[in-house]
Every structure is written in structure tokens, then in C-alpha cells.
mmCIF file of the N, C-alpha and C atoms, coordinates in Angstrom:
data_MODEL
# 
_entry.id   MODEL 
# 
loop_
_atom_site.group_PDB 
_atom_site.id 
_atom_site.type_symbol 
_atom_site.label_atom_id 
_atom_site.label_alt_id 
_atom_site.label_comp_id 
_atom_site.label_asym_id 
_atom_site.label_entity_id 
_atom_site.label_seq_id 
_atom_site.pdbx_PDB_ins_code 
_atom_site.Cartn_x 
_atom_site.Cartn_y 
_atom_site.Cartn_z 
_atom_site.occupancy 
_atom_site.B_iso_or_equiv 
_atom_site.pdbx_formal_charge 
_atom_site.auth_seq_id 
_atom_site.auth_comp_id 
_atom_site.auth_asym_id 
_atom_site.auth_atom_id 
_atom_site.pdbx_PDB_model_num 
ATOM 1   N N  . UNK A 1 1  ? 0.814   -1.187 0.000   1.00 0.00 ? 1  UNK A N  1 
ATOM 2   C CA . UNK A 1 1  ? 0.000   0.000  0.000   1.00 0.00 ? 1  UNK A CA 1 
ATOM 3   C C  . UNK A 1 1  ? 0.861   1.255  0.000   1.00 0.00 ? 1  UNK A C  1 
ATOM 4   N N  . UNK A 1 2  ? 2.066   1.430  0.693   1.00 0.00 ? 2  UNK A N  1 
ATOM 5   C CA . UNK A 1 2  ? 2.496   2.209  1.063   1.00 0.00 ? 2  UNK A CA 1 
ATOM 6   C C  . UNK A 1 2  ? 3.377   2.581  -0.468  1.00 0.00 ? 2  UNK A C  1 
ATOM 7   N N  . UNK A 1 3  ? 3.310   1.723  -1.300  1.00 0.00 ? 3  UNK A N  1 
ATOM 8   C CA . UNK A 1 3  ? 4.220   1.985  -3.110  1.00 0.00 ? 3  UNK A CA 1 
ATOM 9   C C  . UNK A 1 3  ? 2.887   2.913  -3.911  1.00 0.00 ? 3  UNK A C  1 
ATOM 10  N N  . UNK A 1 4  ? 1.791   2.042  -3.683  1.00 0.00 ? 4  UNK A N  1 
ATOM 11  C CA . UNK A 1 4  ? 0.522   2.304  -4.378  1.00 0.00 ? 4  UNK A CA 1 
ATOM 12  C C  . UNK A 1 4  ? 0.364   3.701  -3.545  1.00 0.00 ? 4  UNK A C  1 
ATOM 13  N N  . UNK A 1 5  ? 0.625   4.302  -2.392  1.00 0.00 ? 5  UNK A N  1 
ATOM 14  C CA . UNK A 1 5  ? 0.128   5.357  -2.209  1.00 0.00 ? 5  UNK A CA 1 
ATOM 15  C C  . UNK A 1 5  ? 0.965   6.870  -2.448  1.00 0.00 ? 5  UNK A C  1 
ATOM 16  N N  . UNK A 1 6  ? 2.404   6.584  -2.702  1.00 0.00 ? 6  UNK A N  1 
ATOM 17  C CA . UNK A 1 6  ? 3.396   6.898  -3.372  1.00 0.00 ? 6  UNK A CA 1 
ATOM 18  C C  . UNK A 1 6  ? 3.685   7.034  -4.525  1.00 0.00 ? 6  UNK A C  1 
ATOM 19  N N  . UNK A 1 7  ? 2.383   6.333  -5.644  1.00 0.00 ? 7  UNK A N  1 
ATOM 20  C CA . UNK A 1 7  ? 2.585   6.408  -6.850  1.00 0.00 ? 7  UNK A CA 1 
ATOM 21  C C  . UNK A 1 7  ? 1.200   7.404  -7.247  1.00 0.00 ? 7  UNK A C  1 
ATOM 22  N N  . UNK A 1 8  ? 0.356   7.467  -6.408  1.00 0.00 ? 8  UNK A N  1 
ATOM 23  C CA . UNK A 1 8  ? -0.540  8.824  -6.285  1.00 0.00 ? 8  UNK A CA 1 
ATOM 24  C C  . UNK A 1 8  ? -1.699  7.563  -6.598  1.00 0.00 ? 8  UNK A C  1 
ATOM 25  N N  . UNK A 1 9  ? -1.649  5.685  -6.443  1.00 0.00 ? 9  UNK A N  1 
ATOM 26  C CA . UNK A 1 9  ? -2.727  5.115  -7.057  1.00 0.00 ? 9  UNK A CA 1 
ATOM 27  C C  . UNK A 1 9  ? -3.721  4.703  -6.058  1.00 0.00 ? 9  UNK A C  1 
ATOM 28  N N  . UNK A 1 10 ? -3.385  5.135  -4.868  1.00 0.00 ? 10 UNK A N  1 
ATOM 29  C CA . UNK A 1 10 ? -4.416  4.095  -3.666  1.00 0.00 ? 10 UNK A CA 1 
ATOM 30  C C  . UNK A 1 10 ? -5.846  4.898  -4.042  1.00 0.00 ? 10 UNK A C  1 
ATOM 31  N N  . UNK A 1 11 ? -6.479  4.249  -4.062  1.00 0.00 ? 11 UNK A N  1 
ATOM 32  C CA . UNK A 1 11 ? -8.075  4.213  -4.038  1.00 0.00 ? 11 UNK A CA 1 
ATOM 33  C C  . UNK A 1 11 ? -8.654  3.369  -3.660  1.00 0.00 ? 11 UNK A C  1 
ATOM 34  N N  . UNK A 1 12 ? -9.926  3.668  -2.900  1.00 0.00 ? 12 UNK A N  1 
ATOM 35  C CA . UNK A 1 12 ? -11.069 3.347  -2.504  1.00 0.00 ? 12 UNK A CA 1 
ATOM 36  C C  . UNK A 1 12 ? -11.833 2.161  -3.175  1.00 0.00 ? 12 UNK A C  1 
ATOM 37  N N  . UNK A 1 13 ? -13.009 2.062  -2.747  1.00 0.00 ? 13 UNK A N  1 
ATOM 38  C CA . UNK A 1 13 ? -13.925 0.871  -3.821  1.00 0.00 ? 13 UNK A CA 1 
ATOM 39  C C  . UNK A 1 13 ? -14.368 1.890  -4.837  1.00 0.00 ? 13 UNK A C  1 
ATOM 40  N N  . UNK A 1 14 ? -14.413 1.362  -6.391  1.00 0.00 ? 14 UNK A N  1 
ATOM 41  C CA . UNK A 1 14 ? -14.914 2.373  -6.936  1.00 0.00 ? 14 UNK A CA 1 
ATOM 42  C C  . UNK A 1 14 ? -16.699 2.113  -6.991  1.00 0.00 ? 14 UNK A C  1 
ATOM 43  N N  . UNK A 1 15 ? -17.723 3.260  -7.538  1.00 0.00 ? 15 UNK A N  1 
ATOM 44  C CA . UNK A 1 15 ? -18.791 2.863  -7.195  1.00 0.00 ? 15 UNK A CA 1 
ATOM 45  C C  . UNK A 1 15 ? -19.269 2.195  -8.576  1.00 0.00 ? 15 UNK A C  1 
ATOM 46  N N  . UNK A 1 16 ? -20.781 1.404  -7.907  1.00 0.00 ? 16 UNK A N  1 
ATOM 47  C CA . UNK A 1 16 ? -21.260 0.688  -9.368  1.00 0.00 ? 16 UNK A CA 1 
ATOM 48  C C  . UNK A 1 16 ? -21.520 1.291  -10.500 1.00 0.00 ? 16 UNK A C  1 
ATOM 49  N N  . UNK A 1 17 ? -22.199 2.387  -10.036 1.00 0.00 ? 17 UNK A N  1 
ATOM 50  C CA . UNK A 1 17 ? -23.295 3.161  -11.272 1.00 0.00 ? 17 UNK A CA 1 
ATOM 51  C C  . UNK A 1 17 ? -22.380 4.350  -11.142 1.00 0.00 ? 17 UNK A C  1 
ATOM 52  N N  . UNK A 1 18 ? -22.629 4.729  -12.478 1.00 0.00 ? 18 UNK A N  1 
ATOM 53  C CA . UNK A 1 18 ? -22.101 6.386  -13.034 1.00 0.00 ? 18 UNK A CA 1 
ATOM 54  C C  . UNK A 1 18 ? -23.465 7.371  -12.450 1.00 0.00 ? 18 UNK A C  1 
ATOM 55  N N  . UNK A 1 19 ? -23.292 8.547  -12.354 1.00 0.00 ? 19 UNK A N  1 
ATOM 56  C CA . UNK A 1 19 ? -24.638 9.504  -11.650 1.00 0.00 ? 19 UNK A CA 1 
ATOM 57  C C  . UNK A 1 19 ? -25.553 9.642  -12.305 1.00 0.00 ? 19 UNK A C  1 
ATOM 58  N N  . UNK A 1 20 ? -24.872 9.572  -14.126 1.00 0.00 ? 20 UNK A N  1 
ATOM 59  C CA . UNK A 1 20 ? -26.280 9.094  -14.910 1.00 0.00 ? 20 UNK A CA 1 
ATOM 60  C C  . UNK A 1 20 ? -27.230 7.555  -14.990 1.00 0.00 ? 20 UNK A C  1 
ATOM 61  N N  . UNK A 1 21 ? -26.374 6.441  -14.683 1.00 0.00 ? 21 UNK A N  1 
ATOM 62  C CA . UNK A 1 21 ? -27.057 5.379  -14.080 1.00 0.00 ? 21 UNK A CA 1 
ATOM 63  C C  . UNK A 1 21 ? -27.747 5.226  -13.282 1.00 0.00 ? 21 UNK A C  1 
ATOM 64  N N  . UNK A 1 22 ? -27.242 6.354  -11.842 1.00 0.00 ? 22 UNK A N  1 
ATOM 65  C CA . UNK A 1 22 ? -28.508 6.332  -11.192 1.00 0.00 ? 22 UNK A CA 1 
ATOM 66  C C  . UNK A 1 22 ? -29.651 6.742  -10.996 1.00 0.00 ? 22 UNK A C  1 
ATOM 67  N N  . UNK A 1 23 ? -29.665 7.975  -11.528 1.00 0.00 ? 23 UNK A N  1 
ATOM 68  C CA . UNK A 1 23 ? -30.199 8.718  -11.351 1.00 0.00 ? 23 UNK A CA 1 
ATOM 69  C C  . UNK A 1 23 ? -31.765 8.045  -12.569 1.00 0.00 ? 23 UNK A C  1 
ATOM 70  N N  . UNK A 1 24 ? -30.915 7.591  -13.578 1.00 0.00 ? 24 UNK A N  1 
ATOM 71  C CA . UNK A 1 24 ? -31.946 6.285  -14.349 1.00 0.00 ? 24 UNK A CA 1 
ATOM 72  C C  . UNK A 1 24 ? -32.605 5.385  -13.619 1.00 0.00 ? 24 UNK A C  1 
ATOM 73  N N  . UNK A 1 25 ? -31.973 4.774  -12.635 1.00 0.00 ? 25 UNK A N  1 
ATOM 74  C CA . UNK A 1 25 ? -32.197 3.911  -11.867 1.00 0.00 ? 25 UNK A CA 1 
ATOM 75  C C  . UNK A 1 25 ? -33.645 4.201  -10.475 1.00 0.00 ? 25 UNK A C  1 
ATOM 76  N N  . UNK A 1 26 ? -33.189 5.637  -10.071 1.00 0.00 ? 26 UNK A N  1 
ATOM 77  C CA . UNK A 1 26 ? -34.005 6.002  -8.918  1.00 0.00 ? 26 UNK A CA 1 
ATOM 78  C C  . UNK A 1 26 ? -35.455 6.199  -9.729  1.00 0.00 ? 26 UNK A C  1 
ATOM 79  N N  . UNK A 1 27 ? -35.373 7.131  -11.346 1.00 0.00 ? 27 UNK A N  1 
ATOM 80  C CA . UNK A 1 27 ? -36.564 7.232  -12.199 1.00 0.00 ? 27 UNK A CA 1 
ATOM 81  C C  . UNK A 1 27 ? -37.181 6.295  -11.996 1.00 0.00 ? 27 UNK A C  1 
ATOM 82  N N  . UNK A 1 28 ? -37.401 5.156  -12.445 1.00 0.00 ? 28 UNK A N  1 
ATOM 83  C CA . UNK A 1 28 ? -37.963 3.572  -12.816 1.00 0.00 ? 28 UNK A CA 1 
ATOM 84  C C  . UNK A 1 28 ? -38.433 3.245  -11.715 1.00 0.00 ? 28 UNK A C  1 
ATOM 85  N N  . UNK A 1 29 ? -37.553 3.476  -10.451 1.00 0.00 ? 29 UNK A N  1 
ATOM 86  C CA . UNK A 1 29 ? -38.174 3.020  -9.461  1.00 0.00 ? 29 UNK A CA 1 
ATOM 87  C C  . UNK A 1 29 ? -39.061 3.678  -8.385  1.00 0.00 ? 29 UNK A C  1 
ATOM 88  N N  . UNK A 1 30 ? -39.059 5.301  -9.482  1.00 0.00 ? 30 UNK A N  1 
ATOM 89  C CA . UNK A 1 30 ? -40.253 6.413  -8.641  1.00 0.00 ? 30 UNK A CA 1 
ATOM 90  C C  . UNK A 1 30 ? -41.771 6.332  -9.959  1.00 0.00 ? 30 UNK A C  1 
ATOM 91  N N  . UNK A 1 31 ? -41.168 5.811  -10.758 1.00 0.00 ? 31 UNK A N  1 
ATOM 92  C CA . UNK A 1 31 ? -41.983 5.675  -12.077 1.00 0.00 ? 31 UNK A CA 1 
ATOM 93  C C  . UNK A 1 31 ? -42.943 4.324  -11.314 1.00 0.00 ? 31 UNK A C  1 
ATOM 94  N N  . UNK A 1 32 ? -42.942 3.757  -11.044 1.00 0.00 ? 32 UNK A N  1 
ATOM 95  C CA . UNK A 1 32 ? -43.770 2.417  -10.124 1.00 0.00 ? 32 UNK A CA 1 
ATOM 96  C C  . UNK A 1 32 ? -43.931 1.115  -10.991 1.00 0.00 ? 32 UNK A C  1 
ATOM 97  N N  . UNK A 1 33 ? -43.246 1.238  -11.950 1.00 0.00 ? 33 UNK A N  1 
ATOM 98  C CA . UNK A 1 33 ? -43.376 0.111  -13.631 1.00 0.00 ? 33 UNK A CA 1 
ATOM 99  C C  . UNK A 1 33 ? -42.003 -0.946 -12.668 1.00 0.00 ? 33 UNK A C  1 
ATOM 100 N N  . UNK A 1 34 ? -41.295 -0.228 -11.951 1.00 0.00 ? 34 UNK A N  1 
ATOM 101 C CA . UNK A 1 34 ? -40.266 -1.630 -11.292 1.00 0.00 ? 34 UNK A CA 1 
ATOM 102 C C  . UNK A 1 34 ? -40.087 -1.395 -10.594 1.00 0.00 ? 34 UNK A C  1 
ATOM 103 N N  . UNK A 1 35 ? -39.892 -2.960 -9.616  1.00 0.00 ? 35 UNK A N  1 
ATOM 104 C CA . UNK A 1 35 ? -39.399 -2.956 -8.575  1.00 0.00 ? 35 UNK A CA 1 
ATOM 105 C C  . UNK A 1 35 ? -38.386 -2.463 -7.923  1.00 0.00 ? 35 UNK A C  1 
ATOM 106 N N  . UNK A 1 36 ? -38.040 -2.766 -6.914  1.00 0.00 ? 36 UNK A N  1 
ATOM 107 C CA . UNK A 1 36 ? -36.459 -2.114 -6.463  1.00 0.00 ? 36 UNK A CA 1 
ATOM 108 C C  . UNK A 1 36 ? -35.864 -3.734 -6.957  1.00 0.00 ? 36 UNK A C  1 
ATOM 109 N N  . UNK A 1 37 ? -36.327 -4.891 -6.464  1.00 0.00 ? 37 UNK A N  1 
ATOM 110 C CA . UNK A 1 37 ? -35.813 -5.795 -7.445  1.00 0.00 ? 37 UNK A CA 1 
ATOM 111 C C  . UNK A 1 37 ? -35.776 -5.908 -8.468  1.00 0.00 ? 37 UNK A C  1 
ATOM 112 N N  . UNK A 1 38 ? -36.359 -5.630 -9.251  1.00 0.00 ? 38 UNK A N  1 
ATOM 113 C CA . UNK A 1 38 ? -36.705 -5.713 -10.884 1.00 0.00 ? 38 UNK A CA 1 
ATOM 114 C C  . UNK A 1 38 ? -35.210 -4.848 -11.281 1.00 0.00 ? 38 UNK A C  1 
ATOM 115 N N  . UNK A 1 39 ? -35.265 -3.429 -10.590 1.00 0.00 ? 39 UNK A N  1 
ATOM 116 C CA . UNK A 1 39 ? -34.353 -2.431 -11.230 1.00 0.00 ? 39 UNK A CA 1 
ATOM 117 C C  . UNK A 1 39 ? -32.839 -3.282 -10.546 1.00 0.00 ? 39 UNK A C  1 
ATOM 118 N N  . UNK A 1 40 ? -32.826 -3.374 -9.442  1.00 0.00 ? 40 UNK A N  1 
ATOM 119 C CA . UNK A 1 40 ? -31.403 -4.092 -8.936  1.00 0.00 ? 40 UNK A CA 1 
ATOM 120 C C  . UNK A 1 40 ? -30.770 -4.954 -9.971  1.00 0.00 ? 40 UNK A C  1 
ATOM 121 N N  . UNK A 1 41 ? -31.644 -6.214 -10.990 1.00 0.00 ? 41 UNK A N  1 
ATOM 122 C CA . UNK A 1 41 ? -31.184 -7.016 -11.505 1.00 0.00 ? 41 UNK A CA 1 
ATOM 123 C C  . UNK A 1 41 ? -30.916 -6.707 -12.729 1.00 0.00 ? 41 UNK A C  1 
ATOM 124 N N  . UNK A 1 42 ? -31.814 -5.196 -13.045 1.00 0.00 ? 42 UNK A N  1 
ATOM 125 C CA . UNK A 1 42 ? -31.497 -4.810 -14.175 1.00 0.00 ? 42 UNK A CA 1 
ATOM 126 C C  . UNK A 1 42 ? -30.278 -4.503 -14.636 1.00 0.00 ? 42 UNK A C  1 
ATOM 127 N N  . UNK A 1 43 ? -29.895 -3.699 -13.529 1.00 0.00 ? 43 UNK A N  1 
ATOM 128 C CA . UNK A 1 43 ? -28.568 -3.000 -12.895 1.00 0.00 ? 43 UNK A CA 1 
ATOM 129 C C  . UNK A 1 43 ? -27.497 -3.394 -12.919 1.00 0.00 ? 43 UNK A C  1 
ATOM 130 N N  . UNK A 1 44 ? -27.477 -4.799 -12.063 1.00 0.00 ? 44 UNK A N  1 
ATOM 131 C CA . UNK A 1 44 ? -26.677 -5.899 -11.979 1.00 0.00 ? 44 UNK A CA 1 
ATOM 132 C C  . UNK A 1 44 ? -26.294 -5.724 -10.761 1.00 0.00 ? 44 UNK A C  1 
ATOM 133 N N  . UNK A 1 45 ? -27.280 -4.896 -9.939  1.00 0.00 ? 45 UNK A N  1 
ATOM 134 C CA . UNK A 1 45 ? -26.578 -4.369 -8.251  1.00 0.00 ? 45 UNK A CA 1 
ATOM 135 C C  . UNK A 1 45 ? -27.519 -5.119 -7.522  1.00 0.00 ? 45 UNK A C  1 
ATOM 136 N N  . UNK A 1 46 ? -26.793 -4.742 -6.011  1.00 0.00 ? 46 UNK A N  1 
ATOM 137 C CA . UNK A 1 46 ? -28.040 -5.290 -4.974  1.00 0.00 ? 46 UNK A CA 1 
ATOM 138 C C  . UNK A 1 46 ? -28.929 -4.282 -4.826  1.00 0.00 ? 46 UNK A C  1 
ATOM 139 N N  . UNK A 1 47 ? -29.902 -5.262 -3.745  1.00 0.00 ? 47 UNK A N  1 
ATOM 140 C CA . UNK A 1 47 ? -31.131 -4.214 -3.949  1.00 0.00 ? 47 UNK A CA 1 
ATOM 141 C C  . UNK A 1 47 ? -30.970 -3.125 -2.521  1.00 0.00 ? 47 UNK A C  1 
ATOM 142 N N  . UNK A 1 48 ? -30.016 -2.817 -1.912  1.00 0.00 ? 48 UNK A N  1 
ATOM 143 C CA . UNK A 1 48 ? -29.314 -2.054 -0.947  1.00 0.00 ? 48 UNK A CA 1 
ATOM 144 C C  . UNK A 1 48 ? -28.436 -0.860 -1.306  1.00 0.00 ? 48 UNK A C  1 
ATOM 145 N N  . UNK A 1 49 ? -28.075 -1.124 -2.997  1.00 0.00 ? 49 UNK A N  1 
ATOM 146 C CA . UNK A 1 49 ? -27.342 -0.243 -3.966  1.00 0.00 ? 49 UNK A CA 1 
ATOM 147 C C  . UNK A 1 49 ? -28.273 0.725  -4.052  1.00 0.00 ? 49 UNK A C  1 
ATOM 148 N N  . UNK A 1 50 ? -29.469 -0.131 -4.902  1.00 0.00 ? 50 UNK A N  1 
ATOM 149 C CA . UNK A 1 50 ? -30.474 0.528  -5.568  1.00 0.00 ? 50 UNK A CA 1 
ATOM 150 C C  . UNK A 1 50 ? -31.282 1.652  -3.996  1.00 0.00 ? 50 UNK A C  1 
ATOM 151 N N  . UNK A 1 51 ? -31.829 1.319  -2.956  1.00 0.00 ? 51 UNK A N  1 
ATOM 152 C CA . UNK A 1 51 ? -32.248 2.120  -1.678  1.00 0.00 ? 51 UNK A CA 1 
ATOM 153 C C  . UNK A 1 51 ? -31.268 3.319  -1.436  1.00 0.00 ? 51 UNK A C  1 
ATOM 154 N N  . UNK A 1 52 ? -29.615 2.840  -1.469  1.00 0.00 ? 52 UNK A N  1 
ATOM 155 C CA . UNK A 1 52 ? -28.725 3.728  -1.295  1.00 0.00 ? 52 UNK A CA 1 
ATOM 156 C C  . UNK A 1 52 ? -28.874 5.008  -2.583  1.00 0.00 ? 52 UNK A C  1 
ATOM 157 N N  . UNK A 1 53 ? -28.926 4.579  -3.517  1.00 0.00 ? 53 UNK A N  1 
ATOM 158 C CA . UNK A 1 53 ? -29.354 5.772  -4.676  1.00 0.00 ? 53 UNK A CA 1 
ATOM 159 C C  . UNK A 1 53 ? -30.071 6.413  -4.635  1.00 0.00 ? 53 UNK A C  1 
ATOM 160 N N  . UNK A 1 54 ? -31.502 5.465  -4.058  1.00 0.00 ? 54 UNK A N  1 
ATOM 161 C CA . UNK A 1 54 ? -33.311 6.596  -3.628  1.00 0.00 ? 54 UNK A CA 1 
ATOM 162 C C  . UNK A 1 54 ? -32.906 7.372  -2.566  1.00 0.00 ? 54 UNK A C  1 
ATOM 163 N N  . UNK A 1 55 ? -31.584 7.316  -1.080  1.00 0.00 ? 55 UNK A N  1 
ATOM 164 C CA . UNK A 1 55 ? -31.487 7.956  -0.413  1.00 0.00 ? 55 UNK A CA 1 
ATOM 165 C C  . UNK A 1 55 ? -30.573 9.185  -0.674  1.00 0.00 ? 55 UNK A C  1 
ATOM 166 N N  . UNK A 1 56 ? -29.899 8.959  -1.203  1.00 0.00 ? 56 UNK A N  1 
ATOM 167 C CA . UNK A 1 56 ? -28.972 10.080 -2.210  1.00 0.00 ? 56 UNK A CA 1 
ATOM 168 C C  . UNK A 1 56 ? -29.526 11.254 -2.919  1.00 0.00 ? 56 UNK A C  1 
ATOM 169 N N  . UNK A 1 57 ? -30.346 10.580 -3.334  1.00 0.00 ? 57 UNK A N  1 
ATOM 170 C CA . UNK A 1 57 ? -30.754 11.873 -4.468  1.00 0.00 ? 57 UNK A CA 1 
ATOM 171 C C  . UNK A 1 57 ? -32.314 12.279 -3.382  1.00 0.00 ? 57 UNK A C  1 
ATOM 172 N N  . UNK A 1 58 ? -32.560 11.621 -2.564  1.00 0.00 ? 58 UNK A N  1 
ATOM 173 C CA . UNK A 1 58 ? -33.597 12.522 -1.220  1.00 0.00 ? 58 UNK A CA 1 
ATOM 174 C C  . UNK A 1 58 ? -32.414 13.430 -0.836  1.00 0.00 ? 58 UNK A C  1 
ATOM 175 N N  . UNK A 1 59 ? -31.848 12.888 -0.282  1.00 0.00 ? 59 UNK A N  1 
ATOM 176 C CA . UNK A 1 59 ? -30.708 14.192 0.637   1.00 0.00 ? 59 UNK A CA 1 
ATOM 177 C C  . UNK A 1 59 ? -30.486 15.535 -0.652  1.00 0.00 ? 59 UNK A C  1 
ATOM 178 N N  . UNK A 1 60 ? -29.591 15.049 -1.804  1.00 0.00 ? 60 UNK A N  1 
ATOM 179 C CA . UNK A 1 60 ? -29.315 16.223 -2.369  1.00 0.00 ? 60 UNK A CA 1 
ATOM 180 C C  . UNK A 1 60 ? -30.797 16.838 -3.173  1.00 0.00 ? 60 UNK A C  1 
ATOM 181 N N  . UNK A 1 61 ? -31.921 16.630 -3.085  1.00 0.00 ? 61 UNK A N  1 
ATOM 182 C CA . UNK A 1 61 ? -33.240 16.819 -3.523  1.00 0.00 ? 61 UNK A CA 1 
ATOM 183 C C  . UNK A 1 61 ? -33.538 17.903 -2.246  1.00 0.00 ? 61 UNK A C  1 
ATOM 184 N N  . UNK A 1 62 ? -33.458 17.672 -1.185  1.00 0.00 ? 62 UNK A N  1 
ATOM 185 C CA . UNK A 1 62 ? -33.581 18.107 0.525   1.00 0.00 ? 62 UNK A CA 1 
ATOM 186 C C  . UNK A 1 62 ? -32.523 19.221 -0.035  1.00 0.00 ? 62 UNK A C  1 
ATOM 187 N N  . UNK A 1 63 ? -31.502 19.235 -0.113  1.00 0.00 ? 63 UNK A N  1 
ATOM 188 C CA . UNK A 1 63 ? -30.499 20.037 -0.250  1.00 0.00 ? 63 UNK A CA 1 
ATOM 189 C C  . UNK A 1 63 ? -30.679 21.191 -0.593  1.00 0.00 ? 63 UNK A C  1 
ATOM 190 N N  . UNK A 1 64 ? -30.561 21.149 -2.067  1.00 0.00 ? 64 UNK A N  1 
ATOM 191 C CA . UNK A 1 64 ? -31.127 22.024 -2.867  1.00 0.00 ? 64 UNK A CA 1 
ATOM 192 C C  . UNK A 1 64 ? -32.914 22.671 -2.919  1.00 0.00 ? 64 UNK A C  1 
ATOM 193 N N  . UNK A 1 65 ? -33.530 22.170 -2.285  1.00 0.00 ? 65 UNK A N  1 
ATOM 194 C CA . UNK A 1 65 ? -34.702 22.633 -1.600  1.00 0.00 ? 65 UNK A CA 1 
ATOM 195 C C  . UNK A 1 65 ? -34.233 23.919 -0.564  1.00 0.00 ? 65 UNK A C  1 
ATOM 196 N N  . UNK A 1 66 ? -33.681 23.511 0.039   1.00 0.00 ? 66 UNK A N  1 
ATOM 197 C CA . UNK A 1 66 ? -33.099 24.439 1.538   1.00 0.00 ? 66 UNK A CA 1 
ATOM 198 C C  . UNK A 1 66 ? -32.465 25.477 0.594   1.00 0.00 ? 66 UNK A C  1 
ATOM 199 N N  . UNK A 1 67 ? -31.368 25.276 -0.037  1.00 0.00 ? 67 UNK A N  1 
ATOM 200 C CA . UNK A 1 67 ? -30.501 26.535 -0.747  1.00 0.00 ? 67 UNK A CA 1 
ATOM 201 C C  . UNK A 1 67 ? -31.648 27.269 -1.568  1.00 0.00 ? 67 UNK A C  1 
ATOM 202 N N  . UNK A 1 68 ? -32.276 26.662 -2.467  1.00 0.00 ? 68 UNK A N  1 
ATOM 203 C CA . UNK A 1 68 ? -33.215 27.395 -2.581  1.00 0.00 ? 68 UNK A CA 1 
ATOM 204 C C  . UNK A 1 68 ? -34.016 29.054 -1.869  1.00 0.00 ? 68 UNK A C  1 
ATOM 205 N N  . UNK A 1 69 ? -34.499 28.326 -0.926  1.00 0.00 ? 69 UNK A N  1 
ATOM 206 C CA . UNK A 1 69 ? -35.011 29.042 0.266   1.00 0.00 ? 69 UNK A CA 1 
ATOM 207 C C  . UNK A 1 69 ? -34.221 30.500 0.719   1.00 0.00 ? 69 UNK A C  1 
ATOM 208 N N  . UNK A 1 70 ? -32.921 29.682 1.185   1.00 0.00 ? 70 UNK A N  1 
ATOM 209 C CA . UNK A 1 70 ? -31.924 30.990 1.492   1.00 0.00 ? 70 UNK A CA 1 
ATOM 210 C C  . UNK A 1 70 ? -31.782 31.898 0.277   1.00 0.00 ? 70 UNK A C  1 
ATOM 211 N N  . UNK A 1 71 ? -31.968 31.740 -0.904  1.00 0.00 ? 71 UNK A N  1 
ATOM 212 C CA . UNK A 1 71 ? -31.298 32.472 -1.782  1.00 0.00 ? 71 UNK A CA 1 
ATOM 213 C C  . UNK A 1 71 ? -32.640 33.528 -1.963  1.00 0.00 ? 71 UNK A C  1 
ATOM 214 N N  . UNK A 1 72 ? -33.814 33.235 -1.194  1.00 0.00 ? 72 UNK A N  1 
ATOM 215 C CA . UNK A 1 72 ? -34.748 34.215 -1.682  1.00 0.00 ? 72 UNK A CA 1 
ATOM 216 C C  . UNK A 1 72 ? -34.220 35.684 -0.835  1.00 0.00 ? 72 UNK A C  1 
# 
């Protein structure tokens, strides 16, 4: 680790989906046509991926709601 972090390469897990994947992903599954299973397998993720994405884009949805607000 300590070569790999010296060579500028250590990283993390990388994630499954790109932000346009998910953000595909959370659609479908606010659209009510699929499941959170249906979309998981679509995906090729678990269905804990797919919840983690619906909670993501609540928070930055929440987010930008609030900034909103302040900027009036």
C-alpha cells in the first residue's frame, strides 16, 4: 500500500453506477413500472445499492430545496 500510495494510485472501492445510471435507476423506481428488485437485476446491483441511490438523491433533492429558500 504504502508503493501504491506513493505512486498517487491508492483508491477506494470504486462505485457501481455512473450519476447518470442512477439517477436512471431512482426514475424507474419512482416511475412504479419496477421494482427495487426488478431495477437491482437490471442493474446488476443489490437491492441495498439501488435504496442507497433513492437515499442520495432525497438528501441532495432536501439540499437544494433548503438553498433554494436561502437564496430568496
Amino acid at each position: 500500500m504504502k508503493v501504491a500510495k506513493a505512486k498517487g494510485r491508492l483508491r477506494g472501492k470504486q462505485p457501481k453506477l455512473s450519476c447518470k445510471q442512477e439517477a436512471h435507476l431512482v426514475s424507474l423506481v419512482h416511475s412504479g413500472e419496477y421494482s427495487t428488485l426488478e431495477v437491482a437485476e437490471l442493474f446488476g446491483v443489490g437491492r441495498s445499492t439501488v435504496y442507497r441511490a433513492i437515499e442520495r438523491q432525497r438528501i441532495a433533492a432536501k439540499a437544494d430545496l433548503a438553498e433554494a429558500r436561502t437564496r430568496r
